[in-house]
C-alpha angles and dihedrals in degrees: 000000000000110000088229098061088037085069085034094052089037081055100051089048094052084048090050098044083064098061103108119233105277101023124094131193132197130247089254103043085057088047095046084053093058106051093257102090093165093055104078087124089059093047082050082052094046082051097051097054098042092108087075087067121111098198107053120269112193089216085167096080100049103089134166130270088284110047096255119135094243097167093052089117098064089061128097091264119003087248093061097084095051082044093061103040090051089053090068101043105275114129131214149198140172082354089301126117108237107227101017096177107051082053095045115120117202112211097192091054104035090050102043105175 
């Protein structure tokens, strides 16, 4: 892997083992976050690749604009990531988070600088 997505992917993964049980974010808030607000694909790379990690990423709570679990399918079973969520309070249906907006973590505002 390029060096340069390998800092990019370790920064991601600081940014996501801050998000607080029961609350989720979104590929471009984290990207926005981190100065790269046109890279949201690349933080759904970093996500997807988040298994690799030593140290725990909680890549289940990292969705997508509109609250989907869009990343369900990079899971053990397609049913892991709902499982998770729902674990810490985070209901679902139809692989949509119910009430988006009351879970959603803003990076930019939670970890004013």
């Amino acid at each position: 892997m390029n060096p340069a997505h390998q800092d990019f992917f370790q920064n991601v993964y600081d940014v996501v083992r801050l998000i607080p049980k029961g609350r989720v974010t979104n590929y471009g808030a984290i990207a926005k976050y981190l100065g790269t607000a046109r890279s949201s694909r690349m933080v759904g790379w970093a996500m997807n690749a988040a298994h690799f990690q030593k140290k725990k990423v909680p890549a289940h709570r990292v969705v997508n604009r509109n609250g989907e679990l869009t990343g369900k399918h990079h899971f053990d079973t397609p049913f892991r990531m709902q499982e998770l969520l729902e674990k810490e309070g985070i209901k679902i249906k139809k692989d949509k988070i119910i009430d988006y907006k009351k879970h959603y973590w803003e990076p930019i505002q939670e970890l004013e600088l």
